[in-house]
N, CA, C and O atoms as a DFTB+ gen file, in Angstrom:
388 C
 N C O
     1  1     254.108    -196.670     160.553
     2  2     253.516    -197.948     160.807
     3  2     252.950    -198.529     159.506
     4  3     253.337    -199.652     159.183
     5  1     251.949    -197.790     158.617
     6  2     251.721    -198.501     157.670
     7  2     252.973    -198.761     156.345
     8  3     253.112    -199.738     155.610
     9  1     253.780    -197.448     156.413
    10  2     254.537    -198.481     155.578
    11  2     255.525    -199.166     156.002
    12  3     256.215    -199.448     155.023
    13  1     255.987    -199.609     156.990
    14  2     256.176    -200.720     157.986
    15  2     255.571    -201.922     157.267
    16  3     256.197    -202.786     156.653
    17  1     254.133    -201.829     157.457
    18  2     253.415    -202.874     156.701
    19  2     253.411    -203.317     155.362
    20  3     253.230    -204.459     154.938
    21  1     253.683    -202.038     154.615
    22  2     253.701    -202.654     153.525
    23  2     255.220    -203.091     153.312
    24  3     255.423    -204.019     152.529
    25  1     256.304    -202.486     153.955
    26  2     257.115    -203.367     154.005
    27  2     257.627    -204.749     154.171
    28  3     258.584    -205.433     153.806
    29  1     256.429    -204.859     154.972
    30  2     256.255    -206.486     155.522
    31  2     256.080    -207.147     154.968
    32  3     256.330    -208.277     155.389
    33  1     255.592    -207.027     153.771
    34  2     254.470    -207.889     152.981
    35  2     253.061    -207.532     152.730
    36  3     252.617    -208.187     151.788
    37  1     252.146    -206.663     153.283
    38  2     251.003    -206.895     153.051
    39  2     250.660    -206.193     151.590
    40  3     251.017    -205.072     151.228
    41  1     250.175    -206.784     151.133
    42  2     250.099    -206.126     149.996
    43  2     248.643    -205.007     149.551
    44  3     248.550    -203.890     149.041
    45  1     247.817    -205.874     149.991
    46  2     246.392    -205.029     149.597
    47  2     245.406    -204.984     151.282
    48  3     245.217    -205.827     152.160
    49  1     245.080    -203.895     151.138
    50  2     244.171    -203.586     152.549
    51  2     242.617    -203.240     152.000
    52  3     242.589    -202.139     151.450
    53  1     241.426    -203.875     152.024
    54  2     240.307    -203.781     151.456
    55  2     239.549    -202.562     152.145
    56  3     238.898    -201.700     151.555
    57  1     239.762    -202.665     153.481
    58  2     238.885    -201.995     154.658
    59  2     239.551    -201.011     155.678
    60  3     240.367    -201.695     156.297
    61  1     239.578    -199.968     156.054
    62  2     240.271    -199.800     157.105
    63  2     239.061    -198.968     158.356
    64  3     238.432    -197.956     158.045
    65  1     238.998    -199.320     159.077
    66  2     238.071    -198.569     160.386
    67  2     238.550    -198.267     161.690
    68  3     238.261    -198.676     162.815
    69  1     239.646    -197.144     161.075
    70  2     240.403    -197.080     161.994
    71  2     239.570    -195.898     163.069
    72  3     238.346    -195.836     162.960
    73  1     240.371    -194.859     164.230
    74  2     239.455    -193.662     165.478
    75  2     239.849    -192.551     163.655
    76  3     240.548    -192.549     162.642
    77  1     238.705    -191.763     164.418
    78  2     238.812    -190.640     164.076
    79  2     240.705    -189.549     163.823
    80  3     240.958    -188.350     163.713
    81  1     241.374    -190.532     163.833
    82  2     242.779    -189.462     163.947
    83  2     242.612    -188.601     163.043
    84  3     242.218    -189.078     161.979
    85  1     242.797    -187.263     163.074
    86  2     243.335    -186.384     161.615
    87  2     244.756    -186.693     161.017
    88  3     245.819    -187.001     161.555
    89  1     244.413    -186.513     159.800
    90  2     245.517    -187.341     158.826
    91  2     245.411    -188.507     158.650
    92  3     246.126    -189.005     157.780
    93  1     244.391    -189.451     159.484
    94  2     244.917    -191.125     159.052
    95  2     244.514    -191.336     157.826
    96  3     245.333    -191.498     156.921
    97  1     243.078    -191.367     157.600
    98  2     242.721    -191.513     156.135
    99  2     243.317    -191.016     155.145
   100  3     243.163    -191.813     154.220
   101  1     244.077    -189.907     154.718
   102  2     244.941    -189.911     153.894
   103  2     246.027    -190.464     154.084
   104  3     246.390    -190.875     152.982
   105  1     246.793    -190.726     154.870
   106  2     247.950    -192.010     155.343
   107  2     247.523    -193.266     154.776
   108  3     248.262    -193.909     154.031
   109  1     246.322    -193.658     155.107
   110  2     245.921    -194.597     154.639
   111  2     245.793    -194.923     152.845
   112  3     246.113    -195.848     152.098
   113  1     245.258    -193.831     152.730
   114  2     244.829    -193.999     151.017
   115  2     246.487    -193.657     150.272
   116  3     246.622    -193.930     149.079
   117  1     247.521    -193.140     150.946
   118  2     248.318    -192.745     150.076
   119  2     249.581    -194.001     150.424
   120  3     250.663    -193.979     149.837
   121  1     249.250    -194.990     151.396
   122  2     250.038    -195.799     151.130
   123  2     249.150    -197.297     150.397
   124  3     249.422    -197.788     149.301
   125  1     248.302    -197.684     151.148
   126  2     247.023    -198.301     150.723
   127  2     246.072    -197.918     149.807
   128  3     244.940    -197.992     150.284
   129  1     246.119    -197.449     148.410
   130  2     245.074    -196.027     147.566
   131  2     243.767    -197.165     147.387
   132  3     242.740    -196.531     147.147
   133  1     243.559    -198.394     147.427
   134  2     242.607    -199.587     146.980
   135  2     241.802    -199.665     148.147
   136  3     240.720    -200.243     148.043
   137  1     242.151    -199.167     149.278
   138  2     241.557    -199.009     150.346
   139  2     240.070    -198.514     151.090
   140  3     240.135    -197.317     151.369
   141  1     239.232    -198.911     151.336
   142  2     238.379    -197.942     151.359
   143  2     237.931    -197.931     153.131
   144  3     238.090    -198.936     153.824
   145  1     237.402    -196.719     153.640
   146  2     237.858    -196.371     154.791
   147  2     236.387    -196.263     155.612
   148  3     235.411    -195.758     155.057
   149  1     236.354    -196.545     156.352
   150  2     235.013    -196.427     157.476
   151  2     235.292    -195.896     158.425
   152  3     236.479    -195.849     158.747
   153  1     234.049    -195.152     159.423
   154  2     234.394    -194.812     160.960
   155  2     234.099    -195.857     161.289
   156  3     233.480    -196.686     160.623
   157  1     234.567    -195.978     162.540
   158  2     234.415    -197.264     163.617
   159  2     233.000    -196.671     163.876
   160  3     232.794    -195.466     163.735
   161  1     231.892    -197.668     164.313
   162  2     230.206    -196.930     164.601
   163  2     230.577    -196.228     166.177
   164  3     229.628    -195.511     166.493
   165  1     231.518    -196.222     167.103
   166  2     231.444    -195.858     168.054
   167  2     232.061    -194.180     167.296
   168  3     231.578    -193.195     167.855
   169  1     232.795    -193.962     166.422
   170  2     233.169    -192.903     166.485
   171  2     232.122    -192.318     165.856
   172  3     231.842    -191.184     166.244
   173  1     231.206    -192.981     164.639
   174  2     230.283    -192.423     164.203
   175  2     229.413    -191.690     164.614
   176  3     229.257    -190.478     164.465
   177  1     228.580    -192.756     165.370
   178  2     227.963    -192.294     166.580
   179  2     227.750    -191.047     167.485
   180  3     226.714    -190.398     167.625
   181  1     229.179    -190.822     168.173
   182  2     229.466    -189.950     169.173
   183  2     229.554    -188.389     167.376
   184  3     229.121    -187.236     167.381
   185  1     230.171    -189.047     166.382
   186  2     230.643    -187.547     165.247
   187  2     228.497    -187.188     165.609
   188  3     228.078    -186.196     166.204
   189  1     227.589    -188.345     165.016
   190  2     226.166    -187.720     164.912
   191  2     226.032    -186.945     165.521
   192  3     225.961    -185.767     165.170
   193  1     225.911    -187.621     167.271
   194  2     225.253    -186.628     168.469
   195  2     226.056    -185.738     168.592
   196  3     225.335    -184.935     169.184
   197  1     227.449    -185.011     168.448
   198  2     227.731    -183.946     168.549
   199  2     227.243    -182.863     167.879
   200  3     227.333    -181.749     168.393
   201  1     226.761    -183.014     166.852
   202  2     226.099    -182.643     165.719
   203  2     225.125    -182.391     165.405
   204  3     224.743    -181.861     164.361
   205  1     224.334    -182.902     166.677
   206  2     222.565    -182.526     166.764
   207  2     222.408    -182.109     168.258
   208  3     223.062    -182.373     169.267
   209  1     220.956    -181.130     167.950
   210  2     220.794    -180.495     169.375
   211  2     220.622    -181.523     170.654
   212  3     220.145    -182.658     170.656
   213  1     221.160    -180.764     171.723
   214  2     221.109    -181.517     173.162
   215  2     219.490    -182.554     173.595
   216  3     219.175    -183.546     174.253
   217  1     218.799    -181.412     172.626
   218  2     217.226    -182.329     173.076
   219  2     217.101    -183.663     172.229
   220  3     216.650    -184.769     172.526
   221  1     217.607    -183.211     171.183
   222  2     217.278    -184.833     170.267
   223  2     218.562    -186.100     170.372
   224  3     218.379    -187.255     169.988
   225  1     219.517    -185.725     170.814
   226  2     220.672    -186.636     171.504
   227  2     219.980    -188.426     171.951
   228  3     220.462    -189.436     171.437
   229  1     219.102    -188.458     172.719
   230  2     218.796    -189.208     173.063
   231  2     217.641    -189.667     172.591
   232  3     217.393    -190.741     173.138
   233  1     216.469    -189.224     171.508
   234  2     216.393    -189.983     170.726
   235  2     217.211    -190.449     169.660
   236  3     217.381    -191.668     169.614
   237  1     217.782    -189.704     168.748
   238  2     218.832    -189.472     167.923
   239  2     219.776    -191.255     168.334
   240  3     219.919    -192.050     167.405
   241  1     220.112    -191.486     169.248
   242  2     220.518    -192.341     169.968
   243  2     220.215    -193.398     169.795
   244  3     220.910    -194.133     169.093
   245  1     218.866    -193.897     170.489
   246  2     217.883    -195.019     170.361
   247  2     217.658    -195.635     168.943
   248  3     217.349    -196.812     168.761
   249  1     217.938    -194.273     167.494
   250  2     217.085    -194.833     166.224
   251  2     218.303    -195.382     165.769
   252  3     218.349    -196.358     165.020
   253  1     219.485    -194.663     166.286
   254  2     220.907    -194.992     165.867
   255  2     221.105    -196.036     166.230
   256  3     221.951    -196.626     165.557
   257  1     220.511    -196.816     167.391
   258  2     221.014    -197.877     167.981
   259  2     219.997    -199.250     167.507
   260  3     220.313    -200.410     167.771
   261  1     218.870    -198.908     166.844
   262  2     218.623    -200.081     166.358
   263  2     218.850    -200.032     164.477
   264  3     218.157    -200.619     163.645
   265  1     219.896    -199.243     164.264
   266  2     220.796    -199.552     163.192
   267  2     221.853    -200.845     163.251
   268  3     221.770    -201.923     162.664
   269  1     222.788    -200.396     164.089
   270  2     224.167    -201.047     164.504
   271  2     223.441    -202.263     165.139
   272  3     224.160    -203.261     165.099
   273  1     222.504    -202.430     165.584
   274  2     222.066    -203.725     166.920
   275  2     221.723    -204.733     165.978
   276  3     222.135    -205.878     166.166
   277  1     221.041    -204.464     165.013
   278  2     220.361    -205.390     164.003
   279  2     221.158    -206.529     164.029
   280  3     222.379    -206.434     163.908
   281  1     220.507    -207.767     164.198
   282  2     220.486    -209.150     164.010
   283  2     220.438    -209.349     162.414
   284  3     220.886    -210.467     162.160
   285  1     220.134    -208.805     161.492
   286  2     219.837    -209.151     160.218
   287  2     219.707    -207.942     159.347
   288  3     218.912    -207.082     159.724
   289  1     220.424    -207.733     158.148
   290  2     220.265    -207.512     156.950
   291  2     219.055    -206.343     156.896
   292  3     219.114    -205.115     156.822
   293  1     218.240    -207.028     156.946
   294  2     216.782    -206.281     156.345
   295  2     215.906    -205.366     157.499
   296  3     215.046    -204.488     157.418
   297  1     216.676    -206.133     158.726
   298  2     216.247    -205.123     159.983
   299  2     217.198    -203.585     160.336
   300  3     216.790    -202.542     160.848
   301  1     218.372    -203.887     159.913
   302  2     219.249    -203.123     159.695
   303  2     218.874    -201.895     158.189
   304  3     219.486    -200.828     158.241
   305  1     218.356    -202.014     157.531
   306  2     217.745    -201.268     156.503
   307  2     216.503    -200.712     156.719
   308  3     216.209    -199.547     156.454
   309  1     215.707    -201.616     157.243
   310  2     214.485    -200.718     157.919
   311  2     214.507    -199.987     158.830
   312  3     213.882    -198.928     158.899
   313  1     215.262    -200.467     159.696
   314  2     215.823    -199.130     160.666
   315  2     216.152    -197.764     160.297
   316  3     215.687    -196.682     160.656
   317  1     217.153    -198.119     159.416
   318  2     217.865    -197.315     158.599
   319  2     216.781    -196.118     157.770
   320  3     216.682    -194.891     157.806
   321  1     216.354    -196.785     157.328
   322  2     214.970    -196.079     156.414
   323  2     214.435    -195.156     157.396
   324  3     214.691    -193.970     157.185
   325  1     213.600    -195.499     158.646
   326  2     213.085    -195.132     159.408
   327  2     214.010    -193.640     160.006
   328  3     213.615    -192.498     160.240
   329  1     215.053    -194.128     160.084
   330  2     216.041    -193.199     160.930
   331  2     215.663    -191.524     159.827
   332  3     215.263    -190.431     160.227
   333  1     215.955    -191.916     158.601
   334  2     216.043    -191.223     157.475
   335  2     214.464    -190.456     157.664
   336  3     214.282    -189.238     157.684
   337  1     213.660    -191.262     157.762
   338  2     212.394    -190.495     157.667
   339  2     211.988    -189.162     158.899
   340  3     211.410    -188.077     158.843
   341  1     212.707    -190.031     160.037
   342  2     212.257    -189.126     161.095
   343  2     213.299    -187.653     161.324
   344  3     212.877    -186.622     161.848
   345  1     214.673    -187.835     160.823
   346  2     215.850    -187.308     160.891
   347  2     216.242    -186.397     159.670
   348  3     216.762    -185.282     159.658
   349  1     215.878    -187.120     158.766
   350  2     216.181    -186.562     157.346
   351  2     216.639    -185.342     157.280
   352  3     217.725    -184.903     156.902
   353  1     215.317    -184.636     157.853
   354  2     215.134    -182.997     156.840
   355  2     215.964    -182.556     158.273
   356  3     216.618    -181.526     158.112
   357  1     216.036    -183.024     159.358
   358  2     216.280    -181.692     160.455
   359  2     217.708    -181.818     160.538
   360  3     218.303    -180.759     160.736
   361  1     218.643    -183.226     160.398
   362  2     219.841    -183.220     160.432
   363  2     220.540    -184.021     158.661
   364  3     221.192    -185.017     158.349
   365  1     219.828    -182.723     157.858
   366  2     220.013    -183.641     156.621
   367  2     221.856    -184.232     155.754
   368  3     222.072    -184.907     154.748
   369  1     223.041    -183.404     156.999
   370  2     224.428    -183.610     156.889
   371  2     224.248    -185.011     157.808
   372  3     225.039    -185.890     157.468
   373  1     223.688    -185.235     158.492
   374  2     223.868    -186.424     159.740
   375  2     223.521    -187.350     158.748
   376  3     224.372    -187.995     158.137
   377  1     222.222    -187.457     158.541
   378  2     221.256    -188.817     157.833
   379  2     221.681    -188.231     156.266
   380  3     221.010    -187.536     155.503
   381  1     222.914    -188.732     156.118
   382  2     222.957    -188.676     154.158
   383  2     222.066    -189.963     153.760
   384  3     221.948    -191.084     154.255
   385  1     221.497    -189.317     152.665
   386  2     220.553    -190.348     151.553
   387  2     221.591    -191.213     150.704
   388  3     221.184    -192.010     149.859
């Protein structure tokens, strides 16, 4: 499929946020290499809470969710911050600095 695409014409792909597949991201970078790659936040999301214990899931959740919800820029960073402070040290692979 992607080189389909680039067959097509497309020439440059800035973004890609594609599911979790194994192998896509290198599919991606080795036909697209300018590319740079994101999880979709739903896959993100679900990668966190698998990843942290059953009890903190649902806060874990809530701090996550006024990340992605943010109306603005700077609410989205303070969140963010916050998430980091409370999360940091206990899931310090989850909350990278």
């Amino acid at each position: 499929m992607l080189k389909d695409l680039k067959r097509r014409g497309v020439q440059r792909v800035r973004i890609s946020v594609p599911d979790d597949l194994p192998g896509l991201e290198e599919a991606i970078k080795k036909i697209f290499p300018e590319a740079d790659w994101q999880l979709c936040v739903l896959h993100a999301v679900r990668d966190a809470l698998n990843k942290s214990r059953k009890k903190d899931r649902e806060a874990l959740a809530e701090d996550l969710k006024k990340i992605y919800r943010a109306e603005i820029q700077e609410e989205a960073e303070e969140a963010l911050r916050s998430l980091r402070e409370r999360w940091g040290t206990v899931y310090p692979k989850i909350v990278k600095r």
